[in-house]
TIDOTI-674919 format. One record per residue (C-alpha): residue in one letter; x, y, z. Coordinates in steps of 0.25 Angstrom, whole numbers, plus 5000, padded with zeros to 4 digits. Example, Ala and Ser with C-alpha at 12.3 -4.5 7.8 and 13.67 -1.06 7.14 Angstrom:
BEGIN
A504949825031S505549965029
//
This chain:
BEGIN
X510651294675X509651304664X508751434665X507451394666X506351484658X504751494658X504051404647X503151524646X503451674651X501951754645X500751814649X499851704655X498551734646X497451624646X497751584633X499251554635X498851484648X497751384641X498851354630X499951314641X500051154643X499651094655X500851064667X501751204665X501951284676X501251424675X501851534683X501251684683X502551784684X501651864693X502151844707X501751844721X503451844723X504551804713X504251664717X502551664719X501951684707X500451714707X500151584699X501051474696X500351344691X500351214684X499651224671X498451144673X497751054662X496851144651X495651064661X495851144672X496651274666X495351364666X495351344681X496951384681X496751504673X495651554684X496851534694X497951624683X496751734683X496651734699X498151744701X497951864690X499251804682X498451804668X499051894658X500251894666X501451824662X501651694668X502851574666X502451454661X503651344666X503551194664X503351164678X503451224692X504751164693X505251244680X504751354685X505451344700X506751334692X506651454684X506051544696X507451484704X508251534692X507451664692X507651684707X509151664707X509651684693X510951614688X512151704688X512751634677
//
């Protein structure tokens, strides 16, 4: 099975967020459990991103670092893999 890896692994500051394309799936690695991060969302259109940083501020997941996957999916597929490991 391929190993599935984070686009981005960084510290989510507003400047790395505002540069990020639309679509992607942003995932804080601060955690309510292994599997509940405190913010884990869609990347919306530059539009509406002022409004979705509020939202990364309120879950006080900026400055921290964050995963950036190409969608939900992807990062699904590599929390499975980080959950149960390949012996292999």
């Amino acid at each position: 099975m391929k190993k599935i890896t984070p686009l981005i692994r960084e510290k989510l500051s507003k400047a790395l967020f505002l540069k990020l394309p639309d679509g992607l799936y942003l995932v804080s690695n601060t955690c309510h459990t292994p599997t509940d991060p405190l913010f884990a969302e869609v990347i919306c259109p530059s539009s509406t991103r002022h409004v979705q940083w509020q939202r990364i501020k309120s879950a006080r997941v900026d400055q921290r670092t964050c995963r950036v996957f190409a969608d939900k999916e992807s990062y699904q597929r590599w929390l499975s893999q980080w959950l149960k490991p390949d012996k292999t």
